[in-house]
MIDOSE-1310 file (N, C-alpha, C; in nm, 2 decimals, decimal comma, always signed):
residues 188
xxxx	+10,09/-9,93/-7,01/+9,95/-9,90/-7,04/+9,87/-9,87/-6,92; +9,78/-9,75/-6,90/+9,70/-9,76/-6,85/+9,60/-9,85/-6,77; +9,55/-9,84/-6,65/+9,47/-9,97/-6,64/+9,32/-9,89/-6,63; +9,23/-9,96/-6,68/+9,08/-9,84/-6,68/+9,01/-9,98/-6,55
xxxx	+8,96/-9,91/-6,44/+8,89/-9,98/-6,36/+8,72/-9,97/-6,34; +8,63/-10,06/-6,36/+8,48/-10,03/-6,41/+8,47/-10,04/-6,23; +8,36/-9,93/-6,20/+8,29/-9,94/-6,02/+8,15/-9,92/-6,13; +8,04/-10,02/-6,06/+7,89/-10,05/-6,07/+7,83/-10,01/-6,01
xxxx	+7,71/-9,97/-6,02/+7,60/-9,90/-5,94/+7,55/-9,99/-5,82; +7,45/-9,94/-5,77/+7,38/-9,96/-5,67/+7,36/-10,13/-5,65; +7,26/-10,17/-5,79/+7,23/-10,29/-5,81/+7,33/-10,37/-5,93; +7,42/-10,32/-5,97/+7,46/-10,36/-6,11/+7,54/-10,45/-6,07
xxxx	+7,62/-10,53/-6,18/+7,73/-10,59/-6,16/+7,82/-10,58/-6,28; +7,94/-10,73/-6,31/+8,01/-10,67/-6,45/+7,93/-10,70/-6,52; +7,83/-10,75/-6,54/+7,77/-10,77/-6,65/+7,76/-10,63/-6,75; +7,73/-10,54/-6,65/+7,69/-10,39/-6,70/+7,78/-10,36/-6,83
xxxx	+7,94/-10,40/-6,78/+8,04/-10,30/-6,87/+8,08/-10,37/-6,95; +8,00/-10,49/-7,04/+8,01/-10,59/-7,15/+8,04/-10,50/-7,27; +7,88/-10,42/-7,31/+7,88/-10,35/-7,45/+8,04/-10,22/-7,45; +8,06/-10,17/-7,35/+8,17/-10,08/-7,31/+8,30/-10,14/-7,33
xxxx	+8,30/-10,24/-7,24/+8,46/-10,33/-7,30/+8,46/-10,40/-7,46; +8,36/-10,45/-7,50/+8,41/-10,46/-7,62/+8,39/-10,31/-7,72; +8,30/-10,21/-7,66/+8,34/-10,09/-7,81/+8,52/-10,07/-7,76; +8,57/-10,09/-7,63/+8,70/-10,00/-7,59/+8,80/-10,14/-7,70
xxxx	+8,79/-10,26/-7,68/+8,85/-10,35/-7,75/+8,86/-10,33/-7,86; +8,76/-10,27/-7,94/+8,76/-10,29/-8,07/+8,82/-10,17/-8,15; +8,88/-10,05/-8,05/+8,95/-9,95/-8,05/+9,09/-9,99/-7,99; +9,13/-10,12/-7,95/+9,27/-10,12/-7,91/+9,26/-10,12/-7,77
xxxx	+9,18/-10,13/-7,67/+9,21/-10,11/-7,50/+9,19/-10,22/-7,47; +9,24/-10,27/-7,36/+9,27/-10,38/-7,35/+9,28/-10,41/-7,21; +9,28/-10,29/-7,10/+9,38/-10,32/-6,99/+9,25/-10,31/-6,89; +9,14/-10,43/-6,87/+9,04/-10,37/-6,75/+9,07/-10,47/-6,65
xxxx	+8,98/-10,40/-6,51/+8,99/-10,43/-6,41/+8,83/-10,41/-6,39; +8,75/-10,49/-6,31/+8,63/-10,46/-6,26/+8,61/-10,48/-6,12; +8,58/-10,38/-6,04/+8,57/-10,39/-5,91/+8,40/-10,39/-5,86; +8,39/-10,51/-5,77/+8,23/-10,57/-5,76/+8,25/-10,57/-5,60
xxxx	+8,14/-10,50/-5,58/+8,19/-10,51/-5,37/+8,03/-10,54/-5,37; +7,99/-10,61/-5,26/+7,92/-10,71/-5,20/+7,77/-10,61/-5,17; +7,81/-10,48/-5,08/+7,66/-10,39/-5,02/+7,62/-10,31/-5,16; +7,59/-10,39/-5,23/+7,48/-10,35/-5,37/+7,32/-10,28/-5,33
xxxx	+7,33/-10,30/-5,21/+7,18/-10,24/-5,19/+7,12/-10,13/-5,09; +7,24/-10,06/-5,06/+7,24/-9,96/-4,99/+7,25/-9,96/-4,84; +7,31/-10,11/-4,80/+7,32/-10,13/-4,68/+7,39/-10,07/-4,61; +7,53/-10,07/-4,62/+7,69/-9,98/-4,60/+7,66/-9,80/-4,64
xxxx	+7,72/-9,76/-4,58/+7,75/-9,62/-4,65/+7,87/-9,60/-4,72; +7,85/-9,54/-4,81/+7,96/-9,52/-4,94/+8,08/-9,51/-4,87; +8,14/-9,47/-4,78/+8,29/-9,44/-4,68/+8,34/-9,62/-4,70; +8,23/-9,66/-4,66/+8,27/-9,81/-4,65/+8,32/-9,90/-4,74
xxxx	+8,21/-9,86/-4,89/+8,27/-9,95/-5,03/+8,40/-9,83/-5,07; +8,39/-9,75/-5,03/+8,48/-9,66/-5,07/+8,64/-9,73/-5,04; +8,64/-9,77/-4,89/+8,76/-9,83/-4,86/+8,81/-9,96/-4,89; +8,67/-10,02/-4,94/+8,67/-10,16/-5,00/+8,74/-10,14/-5,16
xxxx	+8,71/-10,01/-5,23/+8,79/-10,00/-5,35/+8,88/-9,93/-5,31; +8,97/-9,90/-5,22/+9,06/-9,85/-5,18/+9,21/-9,98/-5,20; +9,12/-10,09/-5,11/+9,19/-10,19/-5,08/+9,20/-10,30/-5,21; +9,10/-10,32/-5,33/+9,08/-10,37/-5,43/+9,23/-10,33/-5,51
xxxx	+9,22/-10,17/-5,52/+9,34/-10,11/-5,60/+9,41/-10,11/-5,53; +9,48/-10,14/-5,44/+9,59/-10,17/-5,35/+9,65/-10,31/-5,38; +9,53/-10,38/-5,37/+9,61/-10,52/-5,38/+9,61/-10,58/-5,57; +9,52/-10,50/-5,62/+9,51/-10,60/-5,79/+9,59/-10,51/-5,86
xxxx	+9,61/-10,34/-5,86/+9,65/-10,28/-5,95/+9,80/-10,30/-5,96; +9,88/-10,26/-6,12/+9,98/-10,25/-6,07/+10,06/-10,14/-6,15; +9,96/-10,12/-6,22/+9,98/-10,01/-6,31/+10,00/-9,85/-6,25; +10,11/-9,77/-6,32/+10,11/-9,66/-6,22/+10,01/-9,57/-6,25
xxxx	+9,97/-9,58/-6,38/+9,80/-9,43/-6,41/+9,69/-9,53/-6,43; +9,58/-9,53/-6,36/+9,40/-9,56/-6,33/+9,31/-9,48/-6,39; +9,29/-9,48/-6,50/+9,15/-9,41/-6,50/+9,02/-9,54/-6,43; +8,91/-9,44/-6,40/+8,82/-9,52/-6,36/+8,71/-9,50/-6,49
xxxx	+8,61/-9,62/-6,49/+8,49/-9,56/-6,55/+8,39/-9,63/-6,42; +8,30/-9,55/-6,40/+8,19/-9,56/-6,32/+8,03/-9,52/-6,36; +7,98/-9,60/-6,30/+7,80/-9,60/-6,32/+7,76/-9,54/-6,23; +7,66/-9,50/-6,20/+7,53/-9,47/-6,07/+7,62/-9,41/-5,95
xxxx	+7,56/-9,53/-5,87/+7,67/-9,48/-5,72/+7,76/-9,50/-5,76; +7,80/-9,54/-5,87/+8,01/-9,60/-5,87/+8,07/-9,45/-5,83; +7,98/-9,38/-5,93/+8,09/-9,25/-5,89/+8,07/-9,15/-5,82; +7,96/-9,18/-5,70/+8,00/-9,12/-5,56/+8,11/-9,20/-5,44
xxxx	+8,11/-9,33/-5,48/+8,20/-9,42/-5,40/+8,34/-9,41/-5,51; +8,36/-9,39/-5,57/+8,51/-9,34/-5,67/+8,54/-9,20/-5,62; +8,43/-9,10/-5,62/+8,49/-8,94/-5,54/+8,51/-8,97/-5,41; +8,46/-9,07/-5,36/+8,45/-9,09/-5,21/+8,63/-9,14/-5,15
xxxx	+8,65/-9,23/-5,25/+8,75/-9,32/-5,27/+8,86/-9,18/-5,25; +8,86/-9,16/-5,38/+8,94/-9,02/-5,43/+8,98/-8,91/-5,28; +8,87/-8,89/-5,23/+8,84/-8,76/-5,13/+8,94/-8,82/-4,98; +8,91/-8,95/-4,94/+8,92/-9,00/-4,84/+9,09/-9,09/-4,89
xxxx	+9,10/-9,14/-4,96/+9,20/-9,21/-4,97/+9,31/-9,18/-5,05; +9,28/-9,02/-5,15/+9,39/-9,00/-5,20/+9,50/-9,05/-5,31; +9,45/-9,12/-5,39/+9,52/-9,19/-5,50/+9,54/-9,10/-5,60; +9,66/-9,10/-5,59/+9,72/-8,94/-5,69/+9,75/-9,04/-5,80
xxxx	+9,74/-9,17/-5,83/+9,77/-9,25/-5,99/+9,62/-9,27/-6,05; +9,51/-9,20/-6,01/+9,39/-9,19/-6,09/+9,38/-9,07/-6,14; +9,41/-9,06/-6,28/+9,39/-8,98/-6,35/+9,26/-8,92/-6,44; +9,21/-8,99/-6,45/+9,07/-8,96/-6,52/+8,98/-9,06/-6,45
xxxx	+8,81/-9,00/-6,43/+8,75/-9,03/-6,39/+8,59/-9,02/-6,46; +8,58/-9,15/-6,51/+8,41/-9,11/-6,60/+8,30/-9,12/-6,48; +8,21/-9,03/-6,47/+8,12/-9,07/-6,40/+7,95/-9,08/-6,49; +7,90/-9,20/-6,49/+7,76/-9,20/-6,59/+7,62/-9,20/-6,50
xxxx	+7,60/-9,14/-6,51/+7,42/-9,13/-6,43/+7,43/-9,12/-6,29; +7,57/-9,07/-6,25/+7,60/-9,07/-6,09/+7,56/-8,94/-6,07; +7,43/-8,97/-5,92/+7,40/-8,88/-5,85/+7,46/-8,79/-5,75; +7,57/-8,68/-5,83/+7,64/-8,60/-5,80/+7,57/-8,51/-5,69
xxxx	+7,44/-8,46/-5,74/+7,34/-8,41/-5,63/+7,24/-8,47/-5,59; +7,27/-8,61/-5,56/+7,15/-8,68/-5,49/+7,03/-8,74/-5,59; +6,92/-8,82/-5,49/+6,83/-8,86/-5,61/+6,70/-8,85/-5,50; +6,58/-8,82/-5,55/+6,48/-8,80/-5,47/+6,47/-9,01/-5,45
xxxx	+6,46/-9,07/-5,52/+6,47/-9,21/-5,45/+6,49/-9,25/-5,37; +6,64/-9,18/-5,31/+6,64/-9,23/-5,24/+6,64/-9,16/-5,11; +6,52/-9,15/-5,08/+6,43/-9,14/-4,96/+6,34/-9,23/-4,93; +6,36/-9,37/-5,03/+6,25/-9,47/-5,00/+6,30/-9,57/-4,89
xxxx	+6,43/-9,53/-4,87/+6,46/-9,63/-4,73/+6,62/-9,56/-4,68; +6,57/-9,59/-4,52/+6,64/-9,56/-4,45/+6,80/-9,58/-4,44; +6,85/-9,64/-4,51/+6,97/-9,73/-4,52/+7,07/-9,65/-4,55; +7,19/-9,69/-4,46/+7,28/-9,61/-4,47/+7,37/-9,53/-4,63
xxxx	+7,34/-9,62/-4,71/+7,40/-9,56/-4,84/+7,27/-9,52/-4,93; +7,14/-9,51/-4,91/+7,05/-9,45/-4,98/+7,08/-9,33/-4,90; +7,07/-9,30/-4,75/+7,10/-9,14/-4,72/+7,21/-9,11/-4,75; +7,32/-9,16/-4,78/+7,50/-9,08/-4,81/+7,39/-9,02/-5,01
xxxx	+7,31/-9,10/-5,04/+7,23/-9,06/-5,22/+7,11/-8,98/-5,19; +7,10/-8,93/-5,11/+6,96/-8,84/-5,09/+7,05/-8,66/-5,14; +6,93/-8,64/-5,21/+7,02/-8,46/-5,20/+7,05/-8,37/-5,13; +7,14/-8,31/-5,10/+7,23/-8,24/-5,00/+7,26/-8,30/-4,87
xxxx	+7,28/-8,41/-4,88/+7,31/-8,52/-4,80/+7,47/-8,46/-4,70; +7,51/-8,49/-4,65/+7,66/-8,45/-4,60/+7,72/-8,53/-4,70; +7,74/-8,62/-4,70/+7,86/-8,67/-4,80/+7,88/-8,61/-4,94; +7,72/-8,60/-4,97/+7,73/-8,53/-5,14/+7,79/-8,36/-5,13
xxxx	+7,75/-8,35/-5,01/+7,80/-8,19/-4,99/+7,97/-8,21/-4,99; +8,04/-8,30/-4,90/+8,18/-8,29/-4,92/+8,22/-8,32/-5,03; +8,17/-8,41/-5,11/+8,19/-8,47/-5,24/+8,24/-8,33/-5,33; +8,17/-8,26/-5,31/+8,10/-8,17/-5,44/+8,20/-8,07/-5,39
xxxx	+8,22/-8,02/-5,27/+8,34/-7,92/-5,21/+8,53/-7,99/-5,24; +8,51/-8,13/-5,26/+8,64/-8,17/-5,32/+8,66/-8,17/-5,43; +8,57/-8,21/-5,47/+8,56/-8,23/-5,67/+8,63/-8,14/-5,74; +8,67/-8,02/-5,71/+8,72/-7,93/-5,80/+8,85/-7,93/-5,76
xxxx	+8,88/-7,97/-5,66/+9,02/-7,98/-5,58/+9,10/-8,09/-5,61; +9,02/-8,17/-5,65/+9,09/-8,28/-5,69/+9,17/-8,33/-5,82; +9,29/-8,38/-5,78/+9,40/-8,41/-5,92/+9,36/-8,49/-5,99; +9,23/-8,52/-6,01/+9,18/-8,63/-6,09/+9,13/-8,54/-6,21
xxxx	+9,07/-8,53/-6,35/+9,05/-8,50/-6,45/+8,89/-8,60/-6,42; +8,77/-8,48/-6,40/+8,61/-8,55/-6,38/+8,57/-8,55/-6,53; +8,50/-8,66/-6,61/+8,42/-8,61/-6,67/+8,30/-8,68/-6,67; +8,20/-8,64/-6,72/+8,03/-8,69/-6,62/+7,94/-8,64/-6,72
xxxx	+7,85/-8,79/-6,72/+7,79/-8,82/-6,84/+7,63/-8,82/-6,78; +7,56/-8,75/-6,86/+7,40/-8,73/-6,78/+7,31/-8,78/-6,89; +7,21/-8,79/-6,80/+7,08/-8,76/-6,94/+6,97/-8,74/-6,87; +6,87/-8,62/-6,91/+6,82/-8,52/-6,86/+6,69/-8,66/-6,78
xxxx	+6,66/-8,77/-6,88/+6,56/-8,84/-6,91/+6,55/-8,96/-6,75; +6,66/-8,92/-6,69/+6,70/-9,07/-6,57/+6,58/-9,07/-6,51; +6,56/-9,13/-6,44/+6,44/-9,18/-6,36/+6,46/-9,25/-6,24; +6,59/-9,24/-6,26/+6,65/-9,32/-6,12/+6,74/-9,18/-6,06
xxxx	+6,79/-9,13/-6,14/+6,90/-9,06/-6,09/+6,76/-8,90/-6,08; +6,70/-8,89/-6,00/+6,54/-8,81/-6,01/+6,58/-8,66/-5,96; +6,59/-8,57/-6,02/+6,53/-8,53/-6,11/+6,70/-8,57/-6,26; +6,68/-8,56/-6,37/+6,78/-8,66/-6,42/+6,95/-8,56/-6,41
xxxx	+6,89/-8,42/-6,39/+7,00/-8,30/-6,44/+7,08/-8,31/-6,27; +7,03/-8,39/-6,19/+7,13/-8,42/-6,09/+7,23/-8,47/-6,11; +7,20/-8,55/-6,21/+7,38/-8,63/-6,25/+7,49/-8,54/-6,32; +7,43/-8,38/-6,32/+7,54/-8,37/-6,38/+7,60/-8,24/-6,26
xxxx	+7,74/-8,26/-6,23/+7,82/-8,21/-6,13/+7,86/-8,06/-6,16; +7,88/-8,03/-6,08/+7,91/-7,83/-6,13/+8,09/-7,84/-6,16; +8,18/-7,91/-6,15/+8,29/-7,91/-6,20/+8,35/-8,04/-6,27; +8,41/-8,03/-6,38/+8,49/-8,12/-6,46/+8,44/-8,12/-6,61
xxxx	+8,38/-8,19/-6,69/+8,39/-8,16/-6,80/+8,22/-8,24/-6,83; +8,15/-8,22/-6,91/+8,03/-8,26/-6,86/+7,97/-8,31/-6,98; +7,86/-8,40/-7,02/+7,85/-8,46/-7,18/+7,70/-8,52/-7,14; +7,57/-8,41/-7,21/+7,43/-8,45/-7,18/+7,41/-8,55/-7,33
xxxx	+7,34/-8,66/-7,29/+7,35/-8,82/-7,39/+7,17/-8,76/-7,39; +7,11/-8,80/-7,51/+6,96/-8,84/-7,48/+6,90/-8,96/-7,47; +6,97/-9,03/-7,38/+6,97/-9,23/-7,35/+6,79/-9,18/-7,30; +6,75/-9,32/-7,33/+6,56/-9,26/-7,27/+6,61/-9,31/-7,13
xxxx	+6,70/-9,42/-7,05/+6,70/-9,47/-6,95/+6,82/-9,47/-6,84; +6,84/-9,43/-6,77/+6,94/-9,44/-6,64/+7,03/-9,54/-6,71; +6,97/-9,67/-6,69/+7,09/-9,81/-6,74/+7,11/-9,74/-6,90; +7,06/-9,77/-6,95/+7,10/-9,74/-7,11/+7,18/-9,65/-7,16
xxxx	+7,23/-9,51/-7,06/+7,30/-9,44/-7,09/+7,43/-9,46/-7,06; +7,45/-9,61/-7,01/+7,63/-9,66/-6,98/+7,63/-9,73/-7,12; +7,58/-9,76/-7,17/+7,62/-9,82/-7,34/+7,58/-9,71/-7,46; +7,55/-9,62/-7,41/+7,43/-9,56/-7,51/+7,57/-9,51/-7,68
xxxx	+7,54/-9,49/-7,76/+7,68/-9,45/-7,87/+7,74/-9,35/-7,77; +7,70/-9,22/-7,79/+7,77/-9,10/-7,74/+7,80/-9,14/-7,61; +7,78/-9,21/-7,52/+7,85/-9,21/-7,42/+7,98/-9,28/-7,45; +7,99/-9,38/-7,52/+8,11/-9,50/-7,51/+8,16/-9,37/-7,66
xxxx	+8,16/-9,31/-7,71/+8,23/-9,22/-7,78/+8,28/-9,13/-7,72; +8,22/-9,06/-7,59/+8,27/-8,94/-7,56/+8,39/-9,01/-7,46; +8,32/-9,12/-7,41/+8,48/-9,17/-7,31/+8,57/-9,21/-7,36; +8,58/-9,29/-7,49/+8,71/-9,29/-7,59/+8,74/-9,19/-7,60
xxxx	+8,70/-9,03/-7,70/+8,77/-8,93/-7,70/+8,81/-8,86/-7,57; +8,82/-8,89/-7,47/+8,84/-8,86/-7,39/+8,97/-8,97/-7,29; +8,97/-9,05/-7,32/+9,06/-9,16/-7,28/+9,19/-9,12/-7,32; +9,16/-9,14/-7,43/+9,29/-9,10/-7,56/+9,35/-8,98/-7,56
C-alpha cells in the first residue's frame, strides 16, 4: 500500500489533517504518516524544512510509492523537497491553499521563510520552473476567497491538475467536501 504523508502549513499542526484522515478512513486508507518540523513561523527558509522532510522520509518511510498531501507552505517545502532532493517514490502530490505564487502577507516580516512566500521570490520562481519537470503527478486545490494565501488565485500553479473549492477560508478549504472528494478521486 501506498503511504500518503500530511506536511502543515505555516502555523498548523496534525491537528489540521483530523477531518481528512477520517473521510480517507472511512473510504478504506489507512496508511498515514504526518510530518511536523519545529520553524512553524517562518524563521528557517523552506530549503531548510525542506531537508528536515527529506530526512523524516528517509528515516520513517518504508513504503516504495509516497503520495503527499499538503496545506499552505506544506507545498512549497514538498516542491522544495521534490526540486532539491529528488525522491522519484513520490508520486502524487496534493497541494491546498499553497502559495505557488507567493502571498502579499508575507511582506509583514522579514524572516527568512516569509521572503522564500513573498511573490516572485527566487525560490517561488525555481519552484514554478521545476514543477512541470517533475515526475511527481501535482494536483492543487485553491479558493479564489483565501485571505491568507492574498490575492487567493495565487494558490493556483500554472502546471499539474488544478480544482477551484468555494471554502469562504484559507484553513477551511483543507476539509472543505470537494476538496477531501477531489483528493480521493484522485488518489485512487
Amino acid at each position: 500500500m501506498e503511504a500518503i504523508v500530511f506536511v502543515h502549513g505555516i502555523v498548523g499542526d496534525k491537528e489540521q489533517y483530523q477531518p481528512i484522515i477520517k473521510y480517507l478512513r472511512k473510504k478504506g486508507i489507512n496508511n498515514f504518516y504526518e510530518f511536523s518540523y519545529e520553524s512553524r513561523i517562518g524563521i528557517h527558509p523552506i530549503k531548510v524544512i525542506s531537508k528536515e522532510l527529506a530526512d523524516y522520509i528517509k528515516k520513517n518511510i518504508k513504503e516504495e510509492n509516497i503520495n503527499i498531501i499538503s496545506f499552505s507552505q506544506g507545498g512549497v517545502i514538498v516542491l522544495a523537497y521534490l526540486k532539491f532532493y529528488k525522491n522519484k517514490n513520490v508520486k502524487k502530490l496534493f497541494t491546498i491553499c499553497t502559495p505557488h505564487k507567493g502571498s502579499k502577507w508575507a511582506y509583514m516580516l522579514n524572516w527568512p521563510g516569509f521572503i522564500d512566500l513573498r511573490p516572485n521570490s527566487q525560490l517561488l520562481k525555481e519552484l514554478e520552473d521545476f514543477a512541470p519537470t517533475a515526475e511527481t503527478n501535482v494536483y492543487s486545490i485553491y479558493t479564489p476567497l483565501d485571505l491568507v494565501v492574498f490575492p487567493g488565485w495565487n494558490a493556483k500553479p500554472t502546471h499539474g491538475k488544478t480544482k477551484m473549492v468555494w471554502a469562504p477560508t484559507h484553513s477551511t478549504a483543507f476539509w472543505w467536501p470537494a476538496t477531501m472528494q477531489f483528493i480521493y478521486k484522485n488518489l485512487i
